[in-house]
Backbone bond lengths (Angstrom), bond angles and torsions (degrees), N, CA, C in turn:
res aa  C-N    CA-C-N  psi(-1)  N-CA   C-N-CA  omega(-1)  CA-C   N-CA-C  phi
1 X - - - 1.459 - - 1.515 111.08 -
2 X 1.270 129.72 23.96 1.335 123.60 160.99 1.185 97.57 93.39
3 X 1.208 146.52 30.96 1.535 128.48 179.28 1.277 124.31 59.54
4 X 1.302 104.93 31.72 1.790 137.94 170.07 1.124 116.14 -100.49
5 X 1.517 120.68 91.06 1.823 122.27 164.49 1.236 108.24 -29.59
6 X 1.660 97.39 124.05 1.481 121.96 -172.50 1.787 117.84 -52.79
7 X 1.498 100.76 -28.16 1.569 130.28 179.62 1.627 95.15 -69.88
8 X 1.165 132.93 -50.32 1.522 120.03 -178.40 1.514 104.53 -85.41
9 X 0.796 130.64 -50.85 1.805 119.81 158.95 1.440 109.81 -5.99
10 X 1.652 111.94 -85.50 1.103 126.42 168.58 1.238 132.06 -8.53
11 X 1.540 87.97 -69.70 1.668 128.00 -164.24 1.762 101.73 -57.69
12 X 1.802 110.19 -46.96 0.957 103.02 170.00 1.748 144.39 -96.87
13 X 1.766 86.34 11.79 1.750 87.87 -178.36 1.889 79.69 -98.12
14 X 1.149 135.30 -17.36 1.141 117.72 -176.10 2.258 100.13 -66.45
15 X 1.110 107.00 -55.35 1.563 106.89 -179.55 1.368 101.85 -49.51
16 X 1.369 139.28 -63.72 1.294 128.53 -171.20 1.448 114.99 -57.03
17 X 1.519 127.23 -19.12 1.359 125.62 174.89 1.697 104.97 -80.37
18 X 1.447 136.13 -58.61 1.350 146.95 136.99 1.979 94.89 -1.09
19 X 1.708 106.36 -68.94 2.020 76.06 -168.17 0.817 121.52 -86.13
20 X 1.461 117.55 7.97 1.714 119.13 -176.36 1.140 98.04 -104.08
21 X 1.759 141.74 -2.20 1.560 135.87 150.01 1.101 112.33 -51.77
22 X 1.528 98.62 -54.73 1.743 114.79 -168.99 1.881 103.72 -46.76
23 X 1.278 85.81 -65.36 1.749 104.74 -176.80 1.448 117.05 -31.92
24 X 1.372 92.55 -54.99 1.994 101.29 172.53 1.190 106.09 -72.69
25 X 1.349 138.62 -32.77 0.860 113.46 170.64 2.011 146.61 -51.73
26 X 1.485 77.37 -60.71 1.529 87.82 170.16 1.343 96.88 -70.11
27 X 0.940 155.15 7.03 1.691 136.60 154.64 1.459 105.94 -58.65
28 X 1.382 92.71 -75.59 1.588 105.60 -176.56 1.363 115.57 -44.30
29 X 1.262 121.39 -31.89 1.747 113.68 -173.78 1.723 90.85 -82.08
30 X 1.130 126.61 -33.49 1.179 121.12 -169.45 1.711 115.13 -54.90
31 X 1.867 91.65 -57.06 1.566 105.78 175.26 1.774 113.90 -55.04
32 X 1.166 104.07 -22.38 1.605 123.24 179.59 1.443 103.00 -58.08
33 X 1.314 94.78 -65.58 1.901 108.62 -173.73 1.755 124.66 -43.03
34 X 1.988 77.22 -49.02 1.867 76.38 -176.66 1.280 88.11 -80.36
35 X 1.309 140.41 -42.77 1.920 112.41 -164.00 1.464 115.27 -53.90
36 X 1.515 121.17 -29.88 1.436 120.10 -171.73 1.696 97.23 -82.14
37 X 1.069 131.78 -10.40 1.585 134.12 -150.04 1.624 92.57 -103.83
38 X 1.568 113.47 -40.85 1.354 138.50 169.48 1.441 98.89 -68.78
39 X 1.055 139.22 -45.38 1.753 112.91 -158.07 1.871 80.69 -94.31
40 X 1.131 146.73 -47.96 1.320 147.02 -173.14 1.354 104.78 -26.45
41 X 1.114 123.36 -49.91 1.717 147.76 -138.92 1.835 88.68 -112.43
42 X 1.062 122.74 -33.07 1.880 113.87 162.78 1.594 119.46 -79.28
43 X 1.478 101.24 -47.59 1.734 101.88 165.90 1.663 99.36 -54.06
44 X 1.119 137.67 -36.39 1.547 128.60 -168.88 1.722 99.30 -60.48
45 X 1.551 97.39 -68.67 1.245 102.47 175.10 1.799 126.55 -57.90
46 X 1.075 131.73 -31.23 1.109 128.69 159.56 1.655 116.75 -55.23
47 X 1.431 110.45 -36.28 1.635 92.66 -179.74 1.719 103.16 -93.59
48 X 1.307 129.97 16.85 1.255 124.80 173.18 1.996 91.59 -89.31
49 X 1.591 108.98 -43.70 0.980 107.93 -170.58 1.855 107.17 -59.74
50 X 1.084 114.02 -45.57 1.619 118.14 -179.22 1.913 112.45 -43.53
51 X 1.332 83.02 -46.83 1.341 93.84 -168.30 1.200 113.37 -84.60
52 X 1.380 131.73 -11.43 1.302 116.82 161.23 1.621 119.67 -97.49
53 X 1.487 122.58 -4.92 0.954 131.86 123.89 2.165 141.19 -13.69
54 X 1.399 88.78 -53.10 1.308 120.84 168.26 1.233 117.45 -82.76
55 X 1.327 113.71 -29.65 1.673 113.14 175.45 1.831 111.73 -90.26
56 X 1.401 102.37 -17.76 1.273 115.56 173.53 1.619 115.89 -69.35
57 X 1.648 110.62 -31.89 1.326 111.76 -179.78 1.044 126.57 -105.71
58 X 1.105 109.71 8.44 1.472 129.98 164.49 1.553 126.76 -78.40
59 X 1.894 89.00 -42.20 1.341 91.51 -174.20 1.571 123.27 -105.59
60 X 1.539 93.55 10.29 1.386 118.99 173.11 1.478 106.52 -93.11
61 X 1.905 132.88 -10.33 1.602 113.16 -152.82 1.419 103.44 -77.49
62 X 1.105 135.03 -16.58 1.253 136.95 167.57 1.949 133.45 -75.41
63 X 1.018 94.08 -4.02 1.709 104.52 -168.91 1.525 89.27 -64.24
64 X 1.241 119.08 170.18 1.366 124.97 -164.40 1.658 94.44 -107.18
65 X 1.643 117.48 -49.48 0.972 144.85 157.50 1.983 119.96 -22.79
66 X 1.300 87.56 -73.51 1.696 87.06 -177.40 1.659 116.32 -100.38
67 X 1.438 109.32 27.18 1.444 114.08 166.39 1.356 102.09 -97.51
68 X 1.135 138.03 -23.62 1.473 139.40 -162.84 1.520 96.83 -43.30
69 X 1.506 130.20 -68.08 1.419 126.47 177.82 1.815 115.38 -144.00
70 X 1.010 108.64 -175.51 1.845 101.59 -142.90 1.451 84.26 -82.42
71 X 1.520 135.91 -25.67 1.389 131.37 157.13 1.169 147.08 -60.71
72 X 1.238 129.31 -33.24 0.975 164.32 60.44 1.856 103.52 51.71
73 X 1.852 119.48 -66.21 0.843 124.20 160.31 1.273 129.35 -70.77
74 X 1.659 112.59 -31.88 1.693 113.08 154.08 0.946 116.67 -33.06
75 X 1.581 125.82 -74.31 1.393 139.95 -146.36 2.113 92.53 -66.72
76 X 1.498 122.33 -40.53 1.438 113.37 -161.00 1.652 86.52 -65.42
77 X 1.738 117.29 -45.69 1.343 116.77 -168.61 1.586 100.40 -44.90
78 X 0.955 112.81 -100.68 1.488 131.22 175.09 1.622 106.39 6.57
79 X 1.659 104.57 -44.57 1.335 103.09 -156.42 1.652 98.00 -84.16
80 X 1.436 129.67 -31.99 0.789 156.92 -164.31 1.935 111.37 -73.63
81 X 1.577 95.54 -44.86 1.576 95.18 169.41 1.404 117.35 -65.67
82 X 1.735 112.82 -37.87 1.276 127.22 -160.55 1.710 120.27 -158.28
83 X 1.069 126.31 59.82 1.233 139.18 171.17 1.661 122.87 -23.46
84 X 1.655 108.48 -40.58 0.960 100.18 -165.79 1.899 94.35 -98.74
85 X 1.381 125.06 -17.17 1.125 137.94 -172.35 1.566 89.26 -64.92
86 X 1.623 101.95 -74.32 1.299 110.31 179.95 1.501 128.09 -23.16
87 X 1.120 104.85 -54.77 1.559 124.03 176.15 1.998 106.83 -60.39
88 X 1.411 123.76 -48.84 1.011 104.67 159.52 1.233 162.66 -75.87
89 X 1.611 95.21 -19.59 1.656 126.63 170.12 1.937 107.24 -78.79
90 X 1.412 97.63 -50.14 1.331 101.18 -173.19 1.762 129.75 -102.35
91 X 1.565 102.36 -23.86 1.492 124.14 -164.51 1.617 106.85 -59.89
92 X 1.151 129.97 -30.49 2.011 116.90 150.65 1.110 129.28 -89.76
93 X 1.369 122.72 6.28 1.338 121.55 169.75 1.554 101.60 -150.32
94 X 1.283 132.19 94.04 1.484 128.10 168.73 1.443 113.19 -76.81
95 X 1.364 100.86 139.64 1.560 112.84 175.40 1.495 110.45 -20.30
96 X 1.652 131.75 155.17 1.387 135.03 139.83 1.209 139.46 -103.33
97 X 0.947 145.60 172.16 1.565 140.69 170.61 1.567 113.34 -41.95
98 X 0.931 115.41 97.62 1.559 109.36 167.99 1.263 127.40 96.32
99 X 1.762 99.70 10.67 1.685 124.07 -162.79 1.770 93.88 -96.19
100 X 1.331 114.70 144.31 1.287 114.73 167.22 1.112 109.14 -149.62
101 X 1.527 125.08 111.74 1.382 159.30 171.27 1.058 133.16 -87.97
102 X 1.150 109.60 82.36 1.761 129.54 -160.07 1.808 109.47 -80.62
103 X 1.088 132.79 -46.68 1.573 138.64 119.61 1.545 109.03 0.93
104 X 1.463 105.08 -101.75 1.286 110.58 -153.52 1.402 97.98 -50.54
105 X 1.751 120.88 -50.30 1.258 111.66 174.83 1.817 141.11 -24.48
106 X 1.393 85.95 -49.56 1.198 104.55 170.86 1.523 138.54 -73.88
107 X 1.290 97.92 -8.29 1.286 107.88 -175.60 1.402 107.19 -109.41
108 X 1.561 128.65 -17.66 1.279 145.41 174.21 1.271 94.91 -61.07
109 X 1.634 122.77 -67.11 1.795 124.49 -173.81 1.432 108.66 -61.77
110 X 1.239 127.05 -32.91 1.287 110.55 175.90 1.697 117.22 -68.93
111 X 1.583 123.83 -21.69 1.546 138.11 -175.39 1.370 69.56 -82.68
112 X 1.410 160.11 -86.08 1.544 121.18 -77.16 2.214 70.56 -127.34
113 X 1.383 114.00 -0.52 1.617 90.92 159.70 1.432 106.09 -114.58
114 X 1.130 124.38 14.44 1.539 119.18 153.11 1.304 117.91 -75.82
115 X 1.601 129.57 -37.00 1.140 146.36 140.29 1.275 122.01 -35.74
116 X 0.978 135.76 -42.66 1.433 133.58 157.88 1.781 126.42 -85.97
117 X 1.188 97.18 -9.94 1.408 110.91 168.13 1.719 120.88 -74.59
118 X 1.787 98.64 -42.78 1.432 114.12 -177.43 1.564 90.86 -81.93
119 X 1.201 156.97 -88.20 1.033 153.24 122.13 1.809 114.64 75.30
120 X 1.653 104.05 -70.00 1.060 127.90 -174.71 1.652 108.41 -84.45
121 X 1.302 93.74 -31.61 2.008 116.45 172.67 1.444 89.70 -53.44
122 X 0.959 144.00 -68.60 1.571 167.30 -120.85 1.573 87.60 -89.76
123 X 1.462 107.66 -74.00 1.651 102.56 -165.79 1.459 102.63 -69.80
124 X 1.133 150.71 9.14 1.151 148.05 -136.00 1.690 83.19 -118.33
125 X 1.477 111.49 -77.73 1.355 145.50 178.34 1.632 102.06 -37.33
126 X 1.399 106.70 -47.54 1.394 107.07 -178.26 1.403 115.40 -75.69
127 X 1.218 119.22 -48.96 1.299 137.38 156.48 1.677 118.06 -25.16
128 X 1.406 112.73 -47.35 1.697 120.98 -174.87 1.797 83.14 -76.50
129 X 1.310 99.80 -68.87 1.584 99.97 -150.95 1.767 113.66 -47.13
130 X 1.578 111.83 -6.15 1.508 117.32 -162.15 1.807 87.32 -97.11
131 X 1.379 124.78 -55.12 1.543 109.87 163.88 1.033 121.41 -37.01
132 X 1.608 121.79 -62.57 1.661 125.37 -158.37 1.756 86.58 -59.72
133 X 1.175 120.10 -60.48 1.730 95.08 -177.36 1.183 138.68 -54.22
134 X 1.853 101.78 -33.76 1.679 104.43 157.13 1.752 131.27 -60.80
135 X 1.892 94.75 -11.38 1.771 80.67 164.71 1.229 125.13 -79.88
């Protein structure tokens, strides 16, 4: 080591191991932060999604149309949360009697809170740009 006491050698691959703990560390809590900050902000959107869900079947129990059978009422629900979701997750193959699609399911809630995600982008955007003109 160059005529470098073996003790400071040490001394200093031990500190460079010490800031590169540190270093990973706060990465990881960092990557930590936004993932919990990220799933916070989907539970938000998932219970907007539930709940309009619920307002969908409510205000559907009467249709003449989607009472025929409890699938039947899926598919108006479904269509009803998200039309255009609907149409891509479901619009060539609609649900059947007794079919359960854990997939497609899943991929419907993820469209129909991107949809409400962009959505809120929208009023947000509109929202700034309607001040900045009121200044």
């Amino acid at each position: 080591r160059g005529g470098m006491p073996r003790a400071m050698a040490t001394g200093r691959s031990a500190a460079r191991l010490v800031a590169t703990c540190l270093l990973l560390a706060t990465c990881v809590g960092t990557a930590e932060a936004k993932s919990k900050a990220a799933n916070r902000r989907t539970q938000s959107l998932d219970r907007e999604v539930k709940a309009k869900r619920a307002e969908c079947e409510s205000a559907l129990r009467d249709d003449p149309v989607c009472t025929t059978s409890a699938i039947e009422m899926d598919n108006c629900v479904l269509r009803c949360v998200s039309g255009r979701c609907y149409d891509a997750v479901y619009g060539a193959d609609a649900l059947e009697e007794g079919e359960i699609d854990v997939k497609r399911g899943r991929t419907f809630r993820s469209c129909a809170r991107t949809e409400l995600r962009e959505a809120k982008q929208a009023e947000q955007q509109r929202a700034k740009a309607e001040r900045e003109e009121n200044l």
